[in-house]
N, C-alpha and C positions, 0 to 999 in steps of 0.2 A: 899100599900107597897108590896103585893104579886105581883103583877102585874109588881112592878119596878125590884125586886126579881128575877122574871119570864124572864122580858127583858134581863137583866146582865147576867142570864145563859146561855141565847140563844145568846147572841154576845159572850160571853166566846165557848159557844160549835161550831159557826160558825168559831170564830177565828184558834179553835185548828183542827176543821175541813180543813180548807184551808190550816194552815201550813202542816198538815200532807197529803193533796194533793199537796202541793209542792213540798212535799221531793219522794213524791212517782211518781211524774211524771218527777224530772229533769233527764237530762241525764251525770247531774254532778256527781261523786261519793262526797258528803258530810256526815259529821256526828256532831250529836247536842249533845256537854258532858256538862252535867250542874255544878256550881262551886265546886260537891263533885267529878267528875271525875266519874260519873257514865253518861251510856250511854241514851240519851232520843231517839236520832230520827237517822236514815240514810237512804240515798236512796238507789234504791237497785243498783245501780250501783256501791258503794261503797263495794261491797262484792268482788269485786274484789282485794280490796287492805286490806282487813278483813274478816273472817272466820264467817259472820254472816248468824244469821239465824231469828225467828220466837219469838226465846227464847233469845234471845241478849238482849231486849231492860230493862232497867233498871237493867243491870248489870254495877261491874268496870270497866273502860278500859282497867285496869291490868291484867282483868282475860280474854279479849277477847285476840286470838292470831291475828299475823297479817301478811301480804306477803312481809311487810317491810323491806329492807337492811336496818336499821333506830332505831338505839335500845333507843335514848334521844326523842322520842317523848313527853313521860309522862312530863319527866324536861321539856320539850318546851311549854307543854300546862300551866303548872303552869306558867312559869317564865313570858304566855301572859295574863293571869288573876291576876299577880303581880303588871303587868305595864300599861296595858291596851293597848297594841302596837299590832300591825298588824305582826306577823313571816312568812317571804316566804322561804322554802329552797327548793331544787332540791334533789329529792331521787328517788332510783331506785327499784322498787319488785326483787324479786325473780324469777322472767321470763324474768328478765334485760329489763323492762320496766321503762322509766324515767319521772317523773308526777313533776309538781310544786305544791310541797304541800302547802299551805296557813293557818296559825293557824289564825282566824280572832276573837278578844273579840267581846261578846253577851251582849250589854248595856239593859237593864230592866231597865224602869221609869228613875226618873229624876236627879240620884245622883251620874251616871254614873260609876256603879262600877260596872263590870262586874258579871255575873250572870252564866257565862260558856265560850263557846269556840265554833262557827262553823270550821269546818276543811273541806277544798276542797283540789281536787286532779283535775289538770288540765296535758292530757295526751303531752308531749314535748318531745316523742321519735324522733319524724322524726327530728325536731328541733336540738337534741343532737347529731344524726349521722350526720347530715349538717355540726356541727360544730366539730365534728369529723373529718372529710372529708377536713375539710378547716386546719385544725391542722398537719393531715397528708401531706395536700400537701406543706403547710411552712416548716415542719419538712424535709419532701424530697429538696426545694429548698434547704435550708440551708445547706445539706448535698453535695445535687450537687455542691457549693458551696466551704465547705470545702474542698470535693475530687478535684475537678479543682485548689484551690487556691497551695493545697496539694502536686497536680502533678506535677503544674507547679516550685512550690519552691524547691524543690526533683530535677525536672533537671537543674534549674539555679546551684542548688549545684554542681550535677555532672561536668557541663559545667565549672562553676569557677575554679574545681580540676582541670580540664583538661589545663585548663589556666595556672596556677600554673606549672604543669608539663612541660608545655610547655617552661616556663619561663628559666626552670631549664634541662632540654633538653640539648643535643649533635643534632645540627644542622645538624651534619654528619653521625647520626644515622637516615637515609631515613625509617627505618623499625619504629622505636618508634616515626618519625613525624608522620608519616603516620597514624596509631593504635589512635594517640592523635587528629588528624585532625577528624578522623573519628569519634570518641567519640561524637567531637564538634559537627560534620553534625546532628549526630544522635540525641543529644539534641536541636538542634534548628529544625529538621525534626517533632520529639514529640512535642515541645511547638506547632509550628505551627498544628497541626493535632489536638491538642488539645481543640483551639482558634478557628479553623473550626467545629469541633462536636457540641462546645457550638452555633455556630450561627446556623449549619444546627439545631438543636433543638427546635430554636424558630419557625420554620414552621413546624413541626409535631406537631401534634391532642394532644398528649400526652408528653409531651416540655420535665417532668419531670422523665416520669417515666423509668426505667431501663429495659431493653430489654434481653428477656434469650435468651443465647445461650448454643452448647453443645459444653463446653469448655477441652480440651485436661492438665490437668495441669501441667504434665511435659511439654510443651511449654511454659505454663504461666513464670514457675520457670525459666526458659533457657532467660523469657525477663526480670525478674523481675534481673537474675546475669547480663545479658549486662548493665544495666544500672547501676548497681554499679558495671562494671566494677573496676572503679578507687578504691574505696573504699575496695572490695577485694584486689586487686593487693595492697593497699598500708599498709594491715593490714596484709596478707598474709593469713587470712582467709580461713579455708577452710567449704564447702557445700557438705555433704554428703546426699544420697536421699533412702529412704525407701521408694518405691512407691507401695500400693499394689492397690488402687485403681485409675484409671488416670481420668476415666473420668468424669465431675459435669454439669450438668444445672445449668448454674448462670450467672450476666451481667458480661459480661470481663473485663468492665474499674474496677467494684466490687472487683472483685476476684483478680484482679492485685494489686490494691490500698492495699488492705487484706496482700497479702503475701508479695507486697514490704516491708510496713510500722513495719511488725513482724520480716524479714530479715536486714532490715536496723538501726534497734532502737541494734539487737544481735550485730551488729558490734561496732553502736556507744557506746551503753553501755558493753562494749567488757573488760574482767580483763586486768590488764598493766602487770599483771604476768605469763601469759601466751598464746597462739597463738589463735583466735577467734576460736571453733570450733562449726557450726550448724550441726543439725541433722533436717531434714524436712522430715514427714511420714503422707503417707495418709492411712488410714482404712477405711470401710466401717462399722457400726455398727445398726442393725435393721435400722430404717428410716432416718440414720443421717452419710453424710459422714465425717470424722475428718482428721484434717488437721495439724498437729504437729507440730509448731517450738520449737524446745531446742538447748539450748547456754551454752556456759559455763563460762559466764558475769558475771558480779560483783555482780548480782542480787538483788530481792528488800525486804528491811527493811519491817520486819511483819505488824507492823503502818502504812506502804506504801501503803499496795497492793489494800486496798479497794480503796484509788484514786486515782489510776494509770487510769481508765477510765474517768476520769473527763476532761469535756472539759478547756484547757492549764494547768490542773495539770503537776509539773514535780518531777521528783524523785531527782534532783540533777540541780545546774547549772552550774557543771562542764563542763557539754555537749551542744553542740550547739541544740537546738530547738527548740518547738515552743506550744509544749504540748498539738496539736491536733490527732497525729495521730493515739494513742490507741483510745482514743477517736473515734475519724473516725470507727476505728476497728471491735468497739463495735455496735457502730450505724449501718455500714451496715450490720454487722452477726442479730442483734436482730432485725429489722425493714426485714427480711428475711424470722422472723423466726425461726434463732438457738439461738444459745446460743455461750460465751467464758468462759472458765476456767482456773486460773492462779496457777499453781505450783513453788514458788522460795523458793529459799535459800542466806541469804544473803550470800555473798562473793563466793558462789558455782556458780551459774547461775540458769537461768528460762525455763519453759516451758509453751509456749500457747496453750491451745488445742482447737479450732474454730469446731463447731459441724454446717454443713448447713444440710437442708433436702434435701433429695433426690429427684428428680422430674423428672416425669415421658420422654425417650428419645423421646418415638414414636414420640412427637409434632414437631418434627423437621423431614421434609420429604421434599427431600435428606439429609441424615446427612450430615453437614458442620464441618469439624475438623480446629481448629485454628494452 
């Protein structure tokens, strides 16, 4: 009987021998909580994801601290020794490292009811910036996307007005054919320029991505009034300019898209009670140049204004459009970078304040002025 005695402790002391050279050789971070939530085993790789030490082992879990962005572990380990199921989530430490943590139940003998909990940490940072990376560049097509479909619907407008005008014309006014012919050119010159960038793009390295220039913004503004022309002329609208800073590093088509879609929504959302008036002012402020548009529009309902960024949110369907282009707005300032900030008042008008960061001129040698 001692002898058999003797054997039992020695396969007991061999077995707990081998587990605990398991745990101390993998190069997994694991840990063994048994069914009281008290800690039995980790390996030491785990101390990266827990504040352990020498003196951890047969404490609470609750009382060990941990490097977890992850505050429902405890609830998680319970709710896998409730049910006896396998928990996988993706958490991130505190170093913005992102691990596949695995809650796996610890069946003992034959009655299958868990006796605790192994917990693995499998490292899936590269993995997450991959798909980071794949996320960002759908995000940027879709946007190239919007601004193209954006641009191009923006000058079929212009072109239609100009149509219309046309329509309604003095034939023997050689000076307002002329100005109205031209409008026309100029919108089919843009679509087609347009429909060319998007093909030269597919043979560069980088199809999607946006190209800085050092852009002059009083020229930007001076393209962004010819193309609503009509729209001013037919509102009587007037564009007054506070420019204390002119010049920005940023893509053109961006920046254009930015201050058409701010100047063109002031018109359309324009009071019927009085004459459009904008005001467009650039600052420069620590790291961030500001870009003003204020209107003196109908402006928007306090319930409104959270989603007025939403992609085809619209404030109203009184008005013709299509409830991408704040949207767009937002997208190319944050995906930048900056930030947007909206100040209205209903029945007063609004102001958009567009914050981009500044960046640095040198990188442009010869400077190019648009």
């Amino acid at each position: 009987m001692e002898l058999l005695l003797n054997k039992q402790l020695d396969e007991l002391k061999a077995e707990k021998d081998e587990f605990e050279d398991y745990f101390r050789n993998t190069i997994i971070p694991q840990l063994f909580i048994d069914k009281n939530l008290i800690l039995r085993k980790f390996s030491p790789a785990a101390m990266k994801q827990f504040n352990l030490s020498a003196d951890s082992y047969n404490l609470p879990i609750s009382d060990i601290t941990n490097n977890l962005r992850y505050p429902s572990i405890i609830k998680n380990i319970k709710w896998v020794m409730a049910t006896s199921k396998i928990l996988e989530k993706e958490i991130q430490t505190t170093d913005l490292c992102w691990y596949q943590m695995n809650i796996i139940p610890y069946i003992k003998g034959k009655n299958n009811e868990p006796n605790g909990v192994i917990i693995t940490f499998v490292d899936i940072t590269n993995r997450i910036k991959d798909l980071k990376e794949q996320e960002k560049l759908i995000a940027e097509y879709e946007t190239l996307l919007d601004t193209i479909s954006h641009d191009i619907k923006n000058r079929l407008t212009g072109m239609m007005l100009s149509i219309e005008m046309l329509k309604e014309s003095d034939f023997d006014d050689k000076e307002e054919l002329r100005i109205d012919l031209d409008s026309l050119e100029r919108g089919v010159s843009k679509i087609n320029l347009i429909i060319t960038e998007l093909f030269q793009s597919r043979n560069q390295k980088y199809k999607y991505e946006a190209v800085d220039d050092l852009l002059n913004i009083e020229h930007i503004l001076e393209d962004v009034k010819l193309a609503l022309t009509h729209e001013i002329a037919k509102t009587s609208a007037s564009i007054k300019l506070d420019i204390n800073c002119s010049e920005i590093v940023f893509p053109r088509r961006q920046l254009r898209s930015i201050i058409y879609n701010l100047v063109s929504n002031s018109i359309k959302y324009r009071s019927l009670e009085r004459i459009p008036e904008i005001y467009i002012k650039t600052v420069q402020e620590e790291n961030y140049i500001i870009i003003s548009v204020k209107d003196n529009g109908v402006g928007i309902e306090p319930n409104k204004q959270k989603n007025v960024f939403s992609k085809f949110y619209r404030i109203t369907d009184t008005v013709e459009g299509s409830g991408v282009g704040l949207h767009l707005v937002k997208t190319l300032v944050t995906n930048a970078g900056g930030k947007i900030e909206l100040e209205s008042e209903f029945g007063e008008g609004s102001e958009f304040k567009i914050y981009l960061k500044t960046k640095c001129k040198d990188i442009f040698k010869p400077i190019l002025r648009v």
